[in-house]
C-alpha positions as CSV (number, residue, x, y, z in Angstrom):
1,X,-12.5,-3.9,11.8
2,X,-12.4,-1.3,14.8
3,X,-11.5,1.2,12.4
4,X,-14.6,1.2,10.5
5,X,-16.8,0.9,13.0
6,X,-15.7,4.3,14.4
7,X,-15.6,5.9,11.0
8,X,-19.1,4.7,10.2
9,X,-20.0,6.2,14.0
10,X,-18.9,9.2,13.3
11,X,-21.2,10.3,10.6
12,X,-21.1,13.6,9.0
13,X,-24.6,14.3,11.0
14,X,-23.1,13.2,14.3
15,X,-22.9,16.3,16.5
16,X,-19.3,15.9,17.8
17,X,-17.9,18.5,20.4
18,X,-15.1,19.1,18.0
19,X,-14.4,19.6,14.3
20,X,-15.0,15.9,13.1
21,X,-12.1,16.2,10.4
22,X,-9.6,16.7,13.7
23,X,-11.2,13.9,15.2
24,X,-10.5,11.7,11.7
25,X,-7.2,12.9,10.9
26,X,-6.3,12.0,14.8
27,X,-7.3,8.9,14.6
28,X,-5.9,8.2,10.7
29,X,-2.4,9.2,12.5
30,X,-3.1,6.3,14.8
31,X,-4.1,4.1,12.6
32,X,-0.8,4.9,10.5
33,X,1.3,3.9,13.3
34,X,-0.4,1.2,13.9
35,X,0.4,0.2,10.6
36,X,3.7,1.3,10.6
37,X,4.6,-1.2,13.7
38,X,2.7,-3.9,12.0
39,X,5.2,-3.5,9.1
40,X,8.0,-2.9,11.3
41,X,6.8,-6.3,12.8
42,X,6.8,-8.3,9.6
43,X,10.2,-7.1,8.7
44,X,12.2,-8.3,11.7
45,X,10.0,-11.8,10.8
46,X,11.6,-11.4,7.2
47,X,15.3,-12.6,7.8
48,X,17.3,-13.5,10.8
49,X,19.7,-10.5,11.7
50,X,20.9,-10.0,14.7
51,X,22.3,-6.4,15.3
52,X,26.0,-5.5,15.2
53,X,27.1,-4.7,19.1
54,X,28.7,-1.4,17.8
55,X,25.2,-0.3,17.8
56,X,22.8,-2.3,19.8
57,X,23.5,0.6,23.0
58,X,22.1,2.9,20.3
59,X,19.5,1.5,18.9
60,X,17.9,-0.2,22.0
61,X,17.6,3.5,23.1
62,X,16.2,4.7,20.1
63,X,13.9,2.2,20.3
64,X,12.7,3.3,23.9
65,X,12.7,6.6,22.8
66,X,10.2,5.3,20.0
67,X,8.3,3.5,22.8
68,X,8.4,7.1,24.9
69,X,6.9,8.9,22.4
70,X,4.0,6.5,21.9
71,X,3.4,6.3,25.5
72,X,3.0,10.1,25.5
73,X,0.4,10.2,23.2
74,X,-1.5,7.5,24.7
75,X,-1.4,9.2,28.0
76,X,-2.6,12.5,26.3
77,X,-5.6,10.3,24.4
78,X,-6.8,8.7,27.1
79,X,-6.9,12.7,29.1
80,X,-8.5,13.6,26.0
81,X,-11.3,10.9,26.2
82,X,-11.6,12.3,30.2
83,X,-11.9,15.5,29.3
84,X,-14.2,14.8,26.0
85,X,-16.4,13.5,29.3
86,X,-16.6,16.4,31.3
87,X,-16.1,20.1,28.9
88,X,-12.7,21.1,27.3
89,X,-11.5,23.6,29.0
90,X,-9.6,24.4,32.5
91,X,-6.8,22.5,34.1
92,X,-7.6,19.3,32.4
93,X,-7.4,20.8,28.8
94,X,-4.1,22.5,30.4
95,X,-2.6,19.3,31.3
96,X,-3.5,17.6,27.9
97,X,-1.8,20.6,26.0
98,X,1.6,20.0,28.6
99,X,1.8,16.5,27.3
100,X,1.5,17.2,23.6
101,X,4.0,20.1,24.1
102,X,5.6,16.9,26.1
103,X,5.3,14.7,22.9
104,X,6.9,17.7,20.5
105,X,9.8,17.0,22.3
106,X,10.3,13.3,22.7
107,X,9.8,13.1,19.1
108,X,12.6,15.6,18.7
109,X,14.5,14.1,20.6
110,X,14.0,10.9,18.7
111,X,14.8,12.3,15.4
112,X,17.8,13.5,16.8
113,X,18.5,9.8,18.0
114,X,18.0,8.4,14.6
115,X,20.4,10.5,13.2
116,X,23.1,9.7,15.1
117,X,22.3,6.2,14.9
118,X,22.2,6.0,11.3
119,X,25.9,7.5,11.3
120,X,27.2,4.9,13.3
121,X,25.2,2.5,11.5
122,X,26.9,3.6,7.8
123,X,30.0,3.6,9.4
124,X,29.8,0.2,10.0
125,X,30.7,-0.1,6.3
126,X,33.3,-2.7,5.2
127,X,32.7,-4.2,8.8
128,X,28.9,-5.1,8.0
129,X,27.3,-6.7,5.1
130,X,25.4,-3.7,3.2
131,X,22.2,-5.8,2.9
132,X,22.4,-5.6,6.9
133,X,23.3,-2.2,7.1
134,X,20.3,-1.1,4.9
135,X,18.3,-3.6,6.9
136,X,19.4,-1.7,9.9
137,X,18.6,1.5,8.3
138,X,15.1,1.0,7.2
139,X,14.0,-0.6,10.9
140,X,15.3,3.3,11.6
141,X,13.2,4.9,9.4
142,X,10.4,2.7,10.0
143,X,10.3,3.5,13.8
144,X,11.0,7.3,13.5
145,X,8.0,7.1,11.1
146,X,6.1,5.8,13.8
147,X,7.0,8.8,16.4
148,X,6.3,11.1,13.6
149,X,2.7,9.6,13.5
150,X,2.7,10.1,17.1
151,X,3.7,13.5,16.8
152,X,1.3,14.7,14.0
153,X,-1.4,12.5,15.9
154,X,-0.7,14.9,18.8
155,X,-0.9,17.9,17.0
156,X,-4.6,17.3,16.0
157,X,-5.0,16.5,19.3
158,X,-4.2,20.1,20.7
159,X,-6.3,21.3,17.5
160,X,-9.4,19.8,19.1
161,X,-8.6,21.0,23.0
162,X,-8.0,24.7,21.5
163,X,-10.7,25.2,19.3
C-alpha cells in the first residue's frame, strides 16, 4: 500500500526540510479521512435509504461543504509540495498559510452546518423511522469527522510552513 511505502521513505535518518513527526501526523490526518470516506462509503452500500425531502436541501449542502473543505486542503498540499520544491518561505509559504486559515473556516462553517442539520433531522421524529433518522445522523457525523481530519490535517500543515 501507498501508505507504507511513504512511511518506510521517510526514515528516521532521512533528512527532511521539516520536523518528520509534522510530516507523519499530516499525512495520518489524510489517511484518516481517507478512511473515514471509505466507511462513509460502505455505509450508504449497507441499506437502501433514500433521504427524507425535509432535509435533502440541507444535507446536499452539508455535503458540499464537506467536499469544500477537502478541496481546500488539497489545494494547500499540493502548494505545499511546490513550495517543499523551491525553500519555505515568502509569498508562496504566505499563500499556503491564507488557505489553511481558509480551511479553519470552511470547517467551521461546516460544523455549524451539521448542527443545524441534525435538528432538523431529530425533528423528523414520529414522521421518520428512528432506524433512518439515526442512519441520517451517523452519515452526519461521519462526514464532519472527515472535515475535522481536514482541518487538523491543515493545522500540521501550517506547523511545517512556520517552523
Amino acid at each position: 500500500m501507498i501508505k507504507h511505502d511513504i512511511r518506510g521513505f521517510i526514515t528516521k535518518r532521512s533528512l527532511l526540510p521539516v520536523d518528520r513527526s509534522n510530516l507523519v501526523n499530516f499525512l495520518a490526518c489524510q489517511e484518516r479521512m481517507a478512511d473515514l470516506a471509505q466507511d462513509f462509503s460502505v455505509i450508504l452500500t449497507l441499506r437502501k435509504t433514500t433521504v427524507n425531502p425535509d432535509i435533502q436541501d440541507g444535507f446536499f449542502n452539508y455535503l458540499n461543504q464537506v467536499f469544500q473543505v477537502s478541496g481546500t486542503l488539497l489545494t494547500a498540499a499540493v502548494e505545499f509540495k511546490n513550495l517543499a520544491e523551491t525553500s519555505f518561505a515568502g509569498a508562496e509559504g504566505r499563500s499556503i498559510l491564507k488557505l489553511i486559515e481558509g480551511l479553519g473556516a470552511e470547517e467551521w462553517k461546516a460544523d455549524k452546518m451539521s448542527r443545524k442539520l441534525s435538528r432538523t433531522i431529530f425533528a423528523l421524529e414520529g414522521r421518520e423511522s428512528i432506524l433512518n433518522i439515526l442512519f441520517y445522523e451517523k452519515m452526519v457525523i461521519m462526514l464532519g469527522s472527515i472535515a475535522n481530519q481536514a482541518e487538523n490535517s491543515g493545522d500540521y500543515l501550517r506547523v511545517m510552513i512556520q517552523k
